[in-house]
C-alpha positions as CSV (number, residue, x, y, z in Angstrom):
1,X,-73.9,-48.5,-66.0
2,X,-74.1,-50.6,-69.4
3,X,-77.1,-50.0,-71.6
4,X,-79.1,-52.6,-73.0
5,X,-78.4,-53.6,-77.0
6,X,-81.5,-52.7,-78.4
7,X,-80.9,-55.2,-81.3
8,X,-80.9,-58.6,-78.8
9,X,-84.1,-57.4,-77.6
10,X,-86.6,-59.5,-80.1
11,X,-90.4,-58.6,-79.6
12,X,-92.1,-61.3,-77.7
13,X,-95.9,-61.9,-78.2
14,X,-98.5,-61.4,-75.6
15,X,-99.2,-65.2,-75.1
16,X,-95.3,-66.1,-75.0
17,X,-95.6,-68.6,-78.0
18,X,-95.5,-66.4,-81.2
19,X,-97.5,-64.1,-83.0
20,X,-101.2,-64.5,-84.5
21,X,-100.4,-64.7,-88.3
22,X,-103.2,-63.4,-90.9
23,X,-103.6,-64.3,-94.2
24,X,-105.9,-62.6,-96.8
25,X,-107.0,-64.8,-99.6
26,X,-109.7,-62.7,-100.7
27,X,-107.6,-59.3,-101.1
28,X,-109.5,-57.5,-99.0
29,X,-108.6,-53.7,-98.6
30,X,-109.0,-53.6,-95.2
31,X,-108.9,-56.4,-92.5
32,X,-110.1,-55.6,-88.5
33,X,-108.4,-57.7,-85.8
34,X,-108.4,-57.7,-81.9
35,X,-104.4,-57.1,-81.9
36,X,-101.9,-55.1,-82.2
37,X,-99.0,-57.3,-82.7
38,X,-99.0,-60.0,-85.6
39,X,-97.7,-61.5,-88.7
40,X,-99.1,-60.8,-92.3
41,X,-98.4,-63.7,-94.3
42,X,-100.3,-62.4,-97.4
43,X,-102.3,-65.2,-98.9
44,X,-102.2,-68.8,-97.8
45,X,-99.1,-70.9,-98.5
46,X,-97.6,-71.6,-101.1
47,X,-98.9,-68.3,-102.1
48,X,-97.8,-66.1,-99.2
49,X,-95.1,-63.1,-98.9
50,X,-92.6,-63.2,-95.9
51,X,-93.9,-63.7,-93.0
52,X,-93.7,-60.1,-91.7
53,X,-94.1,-59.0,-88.1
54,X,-96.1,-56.0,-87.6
55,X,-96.7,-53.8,-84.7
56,X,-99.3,-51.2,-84.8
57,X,-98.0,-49.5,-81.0
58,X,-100.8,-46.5,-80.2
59,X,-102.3,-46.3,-84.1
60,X,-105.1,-48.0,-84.5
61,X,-104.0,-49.0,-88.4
62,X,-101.3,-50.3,-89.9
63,X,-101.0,-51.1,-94.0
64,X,-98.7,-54.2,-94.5
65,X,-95.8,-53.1,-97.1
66,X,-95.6,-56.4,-99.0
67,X,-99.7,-56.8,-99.9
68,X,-100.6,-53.5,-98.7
69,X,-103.5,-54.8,-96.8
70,X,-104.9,-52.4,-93.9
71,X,-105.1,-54.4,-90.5
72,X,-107.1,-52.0,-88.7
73,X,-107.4,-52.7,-84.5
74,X,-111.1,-53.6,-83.3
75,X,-111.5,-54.0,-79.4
76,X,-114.5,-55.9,-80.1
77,X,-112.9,-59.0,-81.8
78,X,-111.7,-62.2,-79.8
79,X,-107.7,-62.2,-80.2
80,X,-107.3,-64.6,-83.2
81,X,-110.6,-63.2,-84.9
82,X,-110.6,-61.0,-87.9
83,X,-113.1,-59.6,-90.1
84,X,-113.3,-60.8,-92.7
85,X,-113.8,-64.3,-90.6
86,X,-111.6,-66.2,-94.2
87,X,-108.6,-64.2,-92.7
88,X,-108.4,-65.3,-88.9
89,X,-105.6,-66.4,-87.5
90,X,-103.1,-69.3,-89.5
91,X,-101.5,-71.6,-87.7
């Protein structure tokens, strides 16, 4: 039996079009969002950092290592919400 490559599996987002992307213009230290799977794009273009994909799996925080922003996960947010509302989701 072969085994799968592990590198030709690319994550796919949970609605099938790409991930939510999240910006913080205001430097907070610590942004809440409904997800665990995103980009962090730093601040708004032209301004931004990579796009960077994070997944935070079972932890409920991650901190972004480009702008070292905390995206903490918070079940009571709509997906695309974050708190502060100035970073919610980029298109």
């Amino acid at each position: 039996m072969t085994q799968p490559d592990p590198l030709a599996r690319a994550p796919s987002s949970v609605s099938g079009g790409g991930y939510a992307k999240f910006g913080n213009d205001a430097g907070a230290s610590e942004i809440r969002i409904a997800l665990r799977e995103f980009e962090c794009i730093g601040a708004s273009p032209p301004h931004d950092h990579p796009h960077i994909y994070l997944d935070m799996g079972e932890d409920d925080s991650i901190l972004c290592p480009y702008c070292a922003t905390r995206f903490r996960f918070d079940a009571g947010l709509n997906s695309g919400e974050a708190d502060p509302s100035d970073a919610s989701a980029h298109a």
